[in-house]
C-alpha positions in Angstrom: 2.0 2.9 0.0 1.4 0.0 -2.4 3.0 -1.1 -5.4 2.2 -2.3 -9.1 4.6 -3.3 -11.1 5.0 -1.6 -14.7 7.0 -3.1 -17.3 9.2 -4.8 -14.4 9.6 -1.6 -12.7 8.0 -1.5 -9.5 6.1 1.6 -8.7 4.6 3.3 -5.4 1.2 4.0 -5.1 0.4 7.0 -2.9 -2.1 6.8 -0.3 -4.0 9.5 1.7 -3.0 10.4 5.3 -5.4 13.6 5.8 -8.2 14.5 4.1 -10.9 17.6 4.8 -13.7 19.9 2.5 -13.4 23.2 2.3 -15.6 25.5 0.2 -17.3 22.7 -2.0 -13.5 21.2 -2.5 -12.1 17.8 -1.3 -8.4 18.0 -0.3 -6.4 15.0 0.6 -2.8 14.8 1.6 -0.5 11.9 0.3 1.8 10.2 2.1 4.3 11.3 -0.5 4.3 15.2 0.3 1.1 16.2 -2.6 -1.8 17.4 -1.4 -4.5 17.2 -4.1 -7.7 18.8 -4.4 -11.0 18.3 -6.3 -14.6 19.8 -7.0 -16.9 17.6 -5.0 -19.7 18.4 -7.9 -17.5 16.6 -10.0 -19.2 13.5 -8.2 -22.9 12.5 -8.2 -23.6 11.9 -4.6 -21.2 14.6 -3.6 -22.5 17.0 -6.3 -26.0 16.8 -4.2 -24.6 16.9 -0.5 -24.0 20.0 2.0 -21.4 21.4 2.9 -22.0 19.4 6.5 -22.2 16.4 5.0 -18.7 16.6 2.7 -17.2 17.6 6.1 -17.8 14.3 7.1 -15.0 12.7 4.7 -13.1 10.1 6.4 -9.7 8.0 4.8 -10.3 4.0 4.6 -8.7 1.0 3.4 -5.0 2.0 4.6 -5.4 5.7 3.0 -6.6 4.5 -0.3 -10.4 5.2 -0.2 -12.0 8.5 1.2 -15.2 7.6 2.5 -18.5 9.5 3.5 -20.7 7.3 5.6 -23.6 9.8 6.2 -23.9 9.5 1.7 -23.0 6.2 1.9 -20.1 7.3 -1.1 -16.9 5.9 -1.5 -13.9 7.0 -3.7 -10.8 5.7 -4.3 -7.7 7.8 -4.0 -5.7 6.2 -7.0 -8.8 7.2 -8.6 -8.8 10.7 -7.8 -5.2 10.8 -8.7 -5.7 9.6 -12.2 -8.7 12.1 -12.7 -11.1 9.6 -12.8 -14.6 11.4 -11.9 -17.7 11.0 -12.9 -19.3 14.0 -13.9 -17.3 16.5 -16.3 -15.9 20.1 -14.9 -18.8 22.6 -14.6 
């Protein structure tokens, strides 16, 4: 985990230790215990890939980045935990 500190507080970041696709869903465990999930159509390059392809998922950068290298797509995992995506629900 890293940390950022918020109004002299300092606070953990979680990062991902496992992460798979299952049924057009990305899943990612934390290293604190959560295990979150979202559409992969909620993303532009993911939105257009098989289900093959979003198999493929791999965690980068120290578990902070979930990366596809067949897409060439990266996203970040503070990202995904904020609800940060690019395209809105169905």
């Amino acid at each position: 985990m890293t940390s950022t500190t918020v109004n002299s507080k300092i606070v953990l970041e979680p990062a991902a230790i496992r992460a798979w696709a299952e049924k057009r869903m990305i899943y990612c465990e934390l290293s604190d215990g959560r295990i979150m999930g979202f559409p992969a159509d909620r993303f532009r390059i993911l939105k257009q890939a098989t289900d093959e392809q979003l198999a493929k998922v791999e965690i980068e950068v120290n578990g902070y980045a979930l990366r596809w290298e067949e897409l060439d797509e990266d996203i970040t995992v503070p990202g995904i935990i904020a609800g940060r995506f690019q395209l809105p629900p169905y």
